[in-house]
C-alpha positions in Angstrom: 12.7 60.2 29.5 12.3 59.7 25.2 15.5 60.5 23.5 14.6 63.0 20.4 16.7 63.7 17.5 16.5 66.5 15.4 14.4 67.6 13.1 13.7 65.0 10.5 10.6 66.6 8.6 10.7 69.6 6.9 11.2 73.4 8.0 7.6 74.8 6.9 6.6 77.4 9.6 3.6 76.6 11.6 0.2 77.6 9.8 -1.6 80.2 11.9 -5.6 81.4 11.1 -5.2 84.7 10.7 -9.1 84.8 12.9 -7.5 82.7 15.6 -4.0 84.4 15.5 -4.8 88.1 16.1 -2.1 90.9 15.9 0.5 90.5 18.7 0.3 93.5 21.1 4.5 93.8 21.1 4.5 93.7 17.1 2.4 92.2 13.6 2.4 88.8 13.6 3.4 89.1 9.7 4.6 85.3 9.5 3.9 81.7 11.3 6.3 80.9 14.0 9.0 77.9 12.9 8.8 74.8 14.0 12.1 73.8 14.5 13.5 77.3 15.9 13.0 79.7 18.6 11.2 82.5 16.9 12.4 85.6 17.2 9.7 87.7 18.5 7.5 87.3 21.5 3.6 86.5 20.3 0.5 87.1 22.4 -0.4 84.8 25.1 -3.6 83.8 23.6 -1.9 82.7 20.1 0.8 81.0 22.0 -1.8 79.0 23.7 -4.4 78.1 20.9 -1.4 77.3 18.8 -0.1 74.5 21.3 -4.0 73.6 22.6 -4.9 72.8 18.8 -1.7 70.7 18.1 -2.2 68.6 21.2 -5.6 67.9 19.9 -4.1 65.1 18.0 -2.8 63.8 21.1 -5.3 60.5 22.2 -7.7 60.3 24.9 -6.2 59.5 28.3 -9.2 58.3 29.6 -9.4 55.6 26.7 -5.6 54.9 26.8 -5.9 50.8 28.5 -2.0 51.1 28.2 -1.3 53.0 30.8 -1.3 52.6 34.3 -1.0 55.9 35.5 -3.8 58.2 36.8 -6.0 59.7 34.2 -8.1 61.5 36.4 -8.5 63.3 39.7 -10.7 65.5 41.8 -11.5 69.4 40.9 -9.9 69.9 44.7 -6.6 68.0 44.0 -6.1 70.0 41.0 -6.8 73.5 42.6 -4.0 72.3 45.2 -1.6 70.9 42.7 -1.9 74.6 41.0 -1.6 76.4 44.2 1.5 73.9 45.0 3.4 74.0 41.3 5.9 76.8 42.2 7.0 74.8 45.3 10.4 73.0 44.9 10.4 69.3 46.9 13.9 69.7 47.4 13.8 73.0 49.4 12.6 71.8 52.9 14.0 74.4 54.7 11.6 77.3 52.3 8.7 75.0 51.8 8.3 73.3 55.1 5.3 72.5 55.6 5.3 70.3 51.9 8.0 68.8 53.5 6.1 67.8 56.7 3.3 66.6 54.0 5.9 63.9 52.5 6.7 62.6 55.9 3.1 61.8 56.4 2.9 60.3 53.7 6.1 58.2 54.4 4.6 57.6 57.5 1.5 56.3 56.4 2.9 54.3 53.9 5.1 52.6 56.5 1.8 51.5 58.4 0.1 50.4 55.4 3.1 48.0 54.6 3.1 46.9 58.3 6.8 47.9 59.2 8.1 46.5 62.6 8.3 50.0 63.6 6.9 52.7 61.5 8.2 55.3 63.4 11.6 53.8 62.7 10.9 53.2 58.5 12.7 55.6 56.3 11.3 56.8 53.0 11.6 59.3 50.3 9.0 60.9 47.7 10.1 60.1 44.1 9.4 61.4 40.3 8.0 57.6 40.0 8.5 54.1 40.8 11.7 54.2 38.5 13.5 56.5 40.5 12.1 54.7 43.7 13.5 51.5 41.7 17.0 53.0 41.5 17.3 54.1 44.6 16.1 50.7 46.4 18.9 49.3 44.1 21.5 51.4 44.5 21.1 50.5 48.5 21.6 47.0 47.6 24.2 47.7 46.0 26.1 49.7 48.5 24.8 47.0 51.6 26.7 44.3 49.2 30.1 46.3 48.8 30.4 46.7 52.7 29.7 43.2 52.8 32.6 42.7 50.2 34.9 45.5 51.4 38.1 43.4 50.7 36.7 41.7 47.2 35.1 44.6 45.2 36.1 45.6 43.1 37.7 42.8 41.5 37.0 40.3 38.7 35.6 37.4 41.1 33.1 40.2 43.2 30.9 41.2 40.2 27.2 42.5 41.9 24.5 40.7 40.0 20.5 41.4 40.7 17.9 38.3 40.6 14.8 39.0 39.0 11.6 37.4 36.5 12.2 37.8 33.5 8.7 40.2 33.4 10.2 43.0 35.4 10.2 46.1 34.3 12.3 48.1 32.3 13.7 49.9 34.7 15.5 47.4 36.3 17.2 46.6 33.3 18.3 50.2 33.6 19.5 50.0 36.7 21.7 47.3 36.0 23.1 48.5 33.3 23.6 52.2 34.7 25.0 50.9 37.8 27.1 47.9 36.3 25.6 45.6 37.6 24.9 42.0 36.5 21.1 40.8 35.9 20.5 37.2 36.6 16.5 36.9 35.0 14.5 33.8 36.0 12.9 32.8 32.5 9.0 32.2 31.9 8.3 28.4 31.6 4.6 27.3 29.7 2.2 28.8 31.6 4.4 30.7 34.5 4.2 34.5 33.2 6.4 35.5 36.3 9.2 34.6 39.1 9.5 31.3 40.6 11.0 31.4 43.7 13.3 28.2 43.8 14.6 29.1 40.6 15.1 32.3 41.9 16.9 31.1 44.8 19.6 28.7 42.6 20.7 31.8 41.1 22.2 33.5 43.6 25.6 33.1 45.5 27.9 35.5 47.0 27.8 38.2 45.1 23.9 38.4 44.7 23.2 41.9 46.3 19.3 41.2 46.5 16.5 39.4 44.5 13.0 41.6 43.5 9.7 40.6 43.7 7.2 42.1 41.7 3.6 42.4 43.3 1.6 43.4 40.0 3.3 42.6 37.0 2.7 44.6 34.2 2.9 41.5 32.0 -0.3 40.4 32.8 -0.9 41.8 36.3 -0.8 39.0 38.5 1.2 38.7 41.9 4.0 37.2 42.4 4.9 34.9 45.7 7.1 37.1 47.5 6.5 35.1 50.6 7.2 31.9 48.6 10.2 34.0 47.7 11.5 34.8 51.1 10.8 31.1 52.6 13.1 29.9 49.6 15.4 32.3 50.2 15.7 31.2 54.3 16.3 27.9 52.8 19.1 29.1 50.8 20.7 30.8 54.0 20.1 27.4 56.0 22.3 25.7 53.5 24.6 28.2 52.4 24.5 31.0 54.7 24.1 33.5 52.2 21.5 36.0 53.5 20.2 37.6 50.7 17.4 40.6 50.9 14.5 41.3 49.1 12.9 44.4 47.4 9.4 44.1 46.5 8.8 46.2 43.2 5.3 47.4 44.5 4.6 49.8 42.1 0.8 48.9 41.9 -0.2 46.4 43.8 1.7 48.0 46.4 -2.0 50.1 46.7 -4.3 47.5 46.3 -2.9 44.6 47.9 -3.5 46.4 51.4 -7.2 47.1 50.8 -8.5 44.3 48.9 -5.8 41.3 49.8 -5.4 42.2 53.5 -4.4 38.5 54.3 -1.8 38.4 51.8 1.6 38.8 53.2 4.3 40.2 50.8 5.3 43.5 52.8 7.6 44.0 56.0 5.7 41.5 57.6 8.3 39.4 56.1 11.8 39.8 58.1 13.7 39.2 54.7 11.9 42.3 52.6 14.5 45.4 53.1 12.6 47.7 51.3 9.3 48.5 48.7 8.7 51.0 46.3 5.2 52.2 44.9 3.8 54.5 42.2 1.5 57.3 43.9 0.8 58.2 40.1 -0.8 54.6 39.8 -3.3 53.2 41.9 -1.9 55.6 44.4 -4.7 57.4 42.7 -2.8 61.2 41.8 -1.4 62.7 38.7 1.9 62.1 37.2 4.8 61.7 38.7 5.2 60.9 42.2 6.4 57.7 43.4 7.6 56.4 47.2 10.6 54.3 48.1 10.6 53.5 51.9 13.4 51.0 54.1 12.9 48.6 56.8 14.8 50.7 58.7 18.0 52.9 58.7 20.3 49.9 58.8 18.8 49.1 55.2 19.6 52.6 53.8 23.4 53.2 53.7 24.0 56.1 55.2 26.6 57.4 52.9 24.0 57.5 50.3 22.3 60.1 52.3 23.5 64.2 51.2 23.0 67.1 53.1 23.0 70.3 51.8 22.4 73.4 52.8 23.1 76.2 50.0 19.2 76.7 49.8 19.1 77.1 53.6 18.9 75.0 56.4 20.3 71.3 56.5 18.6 69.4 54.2 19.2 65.1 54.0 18.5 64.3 50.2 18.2 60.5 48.9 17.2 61.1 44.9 18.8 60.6 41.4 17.6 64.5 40.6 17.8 67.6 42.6 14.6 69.8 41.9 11.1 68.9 41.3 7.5 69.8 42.2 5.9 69.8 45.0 2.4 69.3 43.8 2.0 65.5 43.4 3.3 64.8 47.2 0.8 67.5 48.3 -2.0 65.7 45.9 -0.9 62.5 47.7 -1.3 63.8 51.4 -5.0 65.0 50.0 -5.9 61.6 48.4 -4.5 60.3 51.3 -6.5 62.2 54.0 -9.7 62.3 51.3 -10.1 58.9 50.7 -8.8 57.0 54.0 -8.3 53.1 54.0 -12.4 52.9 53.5 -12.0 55.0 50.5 -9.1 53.2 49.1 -10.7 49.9 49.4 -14.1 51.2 47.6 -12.0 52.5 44.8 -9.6 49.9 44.3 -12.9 47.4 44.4 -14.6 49.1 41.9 -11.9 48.7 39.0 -11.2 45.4 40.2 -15.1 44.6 39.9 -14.6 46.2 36.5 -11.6 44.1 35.4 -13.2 41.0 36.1 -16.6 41.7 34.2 -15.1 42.6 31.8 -12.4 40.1 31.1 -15.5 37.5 31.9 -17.4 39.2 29.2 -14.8 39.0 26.9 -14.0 35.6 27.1 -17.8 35.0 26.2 -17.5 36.3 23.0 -15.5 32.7 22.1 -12.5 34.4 20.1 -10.6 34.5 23.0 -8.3 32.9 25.7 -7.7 34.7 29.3 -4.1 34.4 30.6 -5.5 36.3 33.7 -8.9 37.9 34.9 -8.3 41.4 36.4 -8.7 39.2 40.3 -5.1 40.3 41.3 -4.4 44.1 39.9 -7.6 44.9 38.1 -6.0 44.2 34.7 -6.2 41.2 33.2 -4.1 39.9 29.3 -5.7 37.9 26.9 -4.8 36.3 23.4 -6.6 34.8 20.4 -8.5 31.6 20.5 -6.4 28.5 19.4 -8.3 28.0 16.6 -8.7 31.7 15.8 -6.4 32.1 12.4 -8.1 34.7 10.7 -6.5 37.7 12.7 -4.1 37.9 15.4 -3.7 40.4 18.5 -1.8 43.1 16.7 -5.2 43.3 14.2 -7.5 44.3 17.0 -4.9 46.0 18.8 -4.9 48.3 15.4 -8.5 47.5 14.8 -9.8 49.3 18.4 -7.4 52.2 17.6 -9.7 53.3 15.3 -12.3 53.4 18.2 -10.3 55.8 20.2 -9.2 52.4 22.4 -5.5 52.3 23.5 -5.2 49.0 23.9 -1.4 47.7 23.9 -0.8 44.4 21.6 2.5 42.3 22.7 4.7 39.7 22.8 6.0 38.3 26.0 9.6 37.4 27.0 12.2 34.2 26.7 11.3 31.0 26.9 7.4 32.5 26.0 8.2 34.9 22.7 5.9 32.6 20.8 2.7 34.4 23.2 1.0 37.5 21.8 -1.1 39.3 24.0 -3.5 42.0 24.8 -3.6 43.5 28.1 -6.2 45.8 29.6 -5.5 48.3 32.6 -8.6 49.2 34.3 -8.2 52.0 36.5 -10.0 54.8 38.4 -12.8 56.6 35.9 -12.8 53.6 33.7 -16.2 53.3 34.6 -18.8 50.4 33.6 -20.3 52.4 31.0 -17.0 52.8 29.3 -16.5 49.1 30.0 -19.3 48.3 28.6 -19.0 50.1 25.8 -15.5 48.8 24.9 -17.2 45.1 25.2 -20.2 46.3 22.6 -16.7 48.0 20.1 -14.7 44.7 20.4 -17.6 42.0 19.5 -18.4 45.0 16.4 -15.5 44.3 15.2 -15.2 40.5 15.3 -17.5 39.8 12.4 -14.8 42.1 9.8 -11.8 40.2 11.3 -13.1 36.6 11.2 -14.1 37.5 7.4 -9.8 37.9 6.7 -8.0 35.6 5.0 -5.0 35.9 7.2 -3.5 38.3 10.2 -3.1 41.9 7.9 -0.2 43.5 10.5 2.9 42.0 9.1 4.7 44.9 10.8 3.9 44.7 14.4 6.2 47.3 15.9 3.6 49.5 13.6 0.5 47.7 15.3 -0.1 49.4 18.5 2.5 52.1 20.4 3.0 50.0 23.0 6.5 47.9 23.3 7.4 45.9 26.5 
């Protein structure tokens, strides 16, 4: 979560409309509430509320926000069950059981999506996101690597390190520097945005405790070649006989690649991939935040990693960085789930990838621009300025389509490729045509202003756009 400091503005209280901030029932409301301080006396409901709803006006539209990836809208029905399920703690099986039987549905399902040898035999967990599910699959490697190592680690010469692109994401930086261990990053190289598998493989040796494969980066979108991956990584145990496992960072293609890239094989059809996380608040297609970590088997999850507890009744096995949590997202899960079906998935997931690809085909028509990708992988696709486009730069349109309501991130990419600025559009569920459209018809209004500058105007670019890889 966002660090905040404290207050670095001034103390003025809040301004209340007398008309919209009646009397309080349990006393005058003779003075605004402070800002930066728990009032002292209760206020009525209604104030309470219209004071919060009319600051979060400022907020921006989700709908338009092409940053994000997560799931801007749902069904009336999912959001009368996510209210009827808020109260509900995850972690209390044994009071809520039949939540509890809804997650193992889902784990279940999951498991037959991803092909596991044995679904029945798969073990998974329901996460706050595909951070925590990130952690988690780490922390197994982790602890699979140590019994490995039982008579080197700890010492100076058995330091864990993590292979990786370059283009993961942040969180497994975190992880790596939470859990101390060392990241080994495989660098972009001209026009490679992500992983390349041989590299990959030359950077491990003994103390490798797993390599991740990212199917979707959020870079650009694209795939990378986890079964490329895995063959170079046989190789490296043919020579070597280092047998090193791989977690697939899934967290969206994980739900599209099984509906609209059946014959692609990145999931537990491959012997070497120990475990794969997604993001149900994704393309998973339900509300902030629930995300799904699942294992091969038991043999890939540690046991000792595994707590029971039973102070909240019953004997309850826990596998999660935090204790309590709702309830709601995994039961909005089982319903998109049972709503939708594979058929339903696949129709969904076709129509914002039929969106990503107009629309990144469009754009490229209007001749200012240069497509690093085209929305065919995850239905987002990045793009950049034209070579001989000099008059403005990504962080100007970025700032430019702001003032259209368009959240559209503006950024540089990583070493060995710092020198590429990009833009990068997410296109997900309820980013309709229409709205598609009608970004296109914003973008090519705009052109004519910036191709009229002298120069690129955003000489601060961390002030461009709110987004920052």
């Amino acid at each position: 979560m966002p660090l905040h400091e404290g207050p670095q503005h001034d103390e003025r209280p809040m301004s209340v409309n007398p008309f919209l901030g009646p009397a309080n029932p349990v006393g005058d409301m003779t003075e605004a509430p402070p800002r930066h301080r728990m009032p002292t006396a209760p206020m009525a409901p209604s104030t309470a509320y219209q004071l919060v709803h009319d600051e979060l006006m400022l907020d921006g539209n989700a709908r338009l926000n092409l940053a994000t990836f997560v799931t801007t809208w749902m069904e009336p029905q999912a959001g009368v069950l996510m209210a009827e399920c808020r109260d509900k703690n995850m972690i209390d099986k044994d009071e809520y059981p039949r939540t509890a039987e809804l997650e193992r549905r889902c784990v279940a399902m999951l498991a037959d999506l991803w092909h596991a040898p044995d679904p029945s035999a798969a073990v998974g967990c329901s996460t706050t996101g595909s951070s925590e599910a990130c952690m988690l699959a780490g922390m197994a490697l982790k602890r699979r690597w140590m019994r490995r190592n039982v008579d080197r680690y700890p010492s100076r010469d058995a330091r864990p390190n993590l292979v990786m692109g370059v283009n993961v994401q942040i969180c497994w930086d975190k992880f790596c520097a939470f859990w101390e261990v060392e990241a080994r990053q495989v660098p972009m190289e001209g026009e490679r945005f992500h992983l390349d598998p041989r590299a990959a493989a030359e950077l491990c040796d003994e103390n490798t405790i797993g390599v991740v494969g990212v199917l979707g980066s959020t870079f650009d979108g694209s795939y990378e070649p986890v079964a490329d991956l895995c063959a170079a990584l046989d190789e490296l145990q043919e020579r070597t006989g280092l047998d090193i496992p791989v977690h697939v960072d899934a967290a969206s293609g994980g739900m599209i690649a099984p509906f609209l890239d059946e014959d692609l094989v990145w999931d537990f059809r491959l012997p070497r991939v120990a475990s794969i996380n997604t993001s149900g608040h994704k393309y998973g297609l339900v509300y902030p935040g629930v995300g799904w970590a699942l294992w091969r088997d038991a043999d890939a999850l540690p046991e000792e990693l595994v707590f029971r507890v039973n102070y909240l009744g019953g004997d309850m096995p826990t596998f999660a960085l935090n204790f309590s949590r709702p309830g709601a997202q995994v039961v909005a899960q089982y319903y998109t789930f049972l709503r939708l079906g594979r058929d339903g998935y696949r129709a969904v997931q076709r129509a914002s990838r039929d969106v990503a690809t107009r629309l990144s085909a469009r754009l490229e028509s209007l001749g200012d621009f240069r497509l690093l990708t085209r929305g065919d992988e995850l239905p987002v696709f990045a793009f950049t300025t034209a070579p001989e486009v000099t008059a403005y730069d990504v962080f100007d349109v970025s700032r430019r389509m702001r003032e259209n309501g368009w959240l559209v991130p503006a950024y540089t990419f990583p070493a060995n490729r710092e020198d590429l600025s990009v833009l990068r559009v997410v296109c997900r569920n309820g980013f309709s045509e229409d709205l598609a459209d009608m970004f296109a018809e914003d973008l090519a209004r705009l052109l004519p202003d910036l191709r009229r500058q002298q120069r690129p105007l955003t000489r601060d670019r961390n002030a461009a756009t709110a987004f920052h890889h």
